[in-house]
N, C-alpha and C positions, 0 to 999 in steps of 0.2 A: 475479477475480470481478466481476460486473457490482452498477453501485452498487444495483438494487433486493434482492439477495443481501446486500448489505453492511449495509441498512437493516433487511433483513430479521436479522438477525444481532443488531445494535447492539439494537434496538426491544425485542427480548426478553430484551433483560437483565434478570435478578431482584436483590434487593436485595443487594450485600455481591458482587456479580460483578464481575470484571473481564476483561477481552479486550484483549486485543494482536491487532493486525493488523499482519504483519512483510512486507515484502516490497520489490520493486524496481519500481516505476509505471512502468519502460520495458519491462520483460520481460510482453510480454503475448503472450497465448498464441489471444484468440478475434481472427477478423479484422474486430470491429465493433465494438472496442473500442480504443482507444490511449491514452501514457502521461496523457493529461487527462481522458479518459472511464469508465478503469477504478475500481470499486470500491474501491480505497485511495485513490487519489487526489480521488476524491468525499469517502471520509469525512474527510479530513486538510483541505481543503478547507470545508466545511460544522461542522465538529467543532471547528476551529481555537479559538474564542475561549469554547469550551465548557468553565467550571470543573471539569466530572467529567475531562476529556482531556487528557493531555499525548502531547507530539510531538517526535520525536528524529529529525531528519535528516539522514545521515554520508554525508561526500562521497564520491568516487570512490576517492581514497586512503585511505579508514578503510575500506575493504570486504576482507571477509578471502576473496576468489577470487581462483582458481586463475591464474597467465598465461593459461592457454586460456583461461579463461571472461574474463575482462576484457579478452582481442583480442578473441574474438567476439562480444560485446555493440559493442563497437568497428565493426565489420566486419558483422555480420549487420541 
């Protein structure tokens, strides 16, 4: 997602909401966005020292893909 989607997203939380945004900031998928300009990594970013936010991020070995998928993120 592009970070104006992500803000859009966040902005409208109502009271007692919560939101997870799960993903991998190198798997980006539009070609105008990469792993420092996409929507996760804007809000993780920006969010960081934010008392409502906490943030959990697991390395390359704590990731539960497949051999394929972790050659080809490797490789592509």
């Amino acid at each position: 997602m592009t970070p104006n989607q992500v803000k859009g997203i966040i902005t409208r939380a109502g009271k007692d909401t919560k939101i997870i945004l799960l993903g991998d900031p190198q798997q980006i998928d539009k070609p105008f966005l990469d792993e420092k300009t996409n929507g996760l990594s804007y809000a993780a970013k920006f969010m960081k020292e934010s008392p409502y936010c906490w943030q959990i991020t697991l390395s390359a070995d704590e990731c539960e893909r497949s051999e394929l998928a972790m050659d080809a993120v490797q490789r592509l």
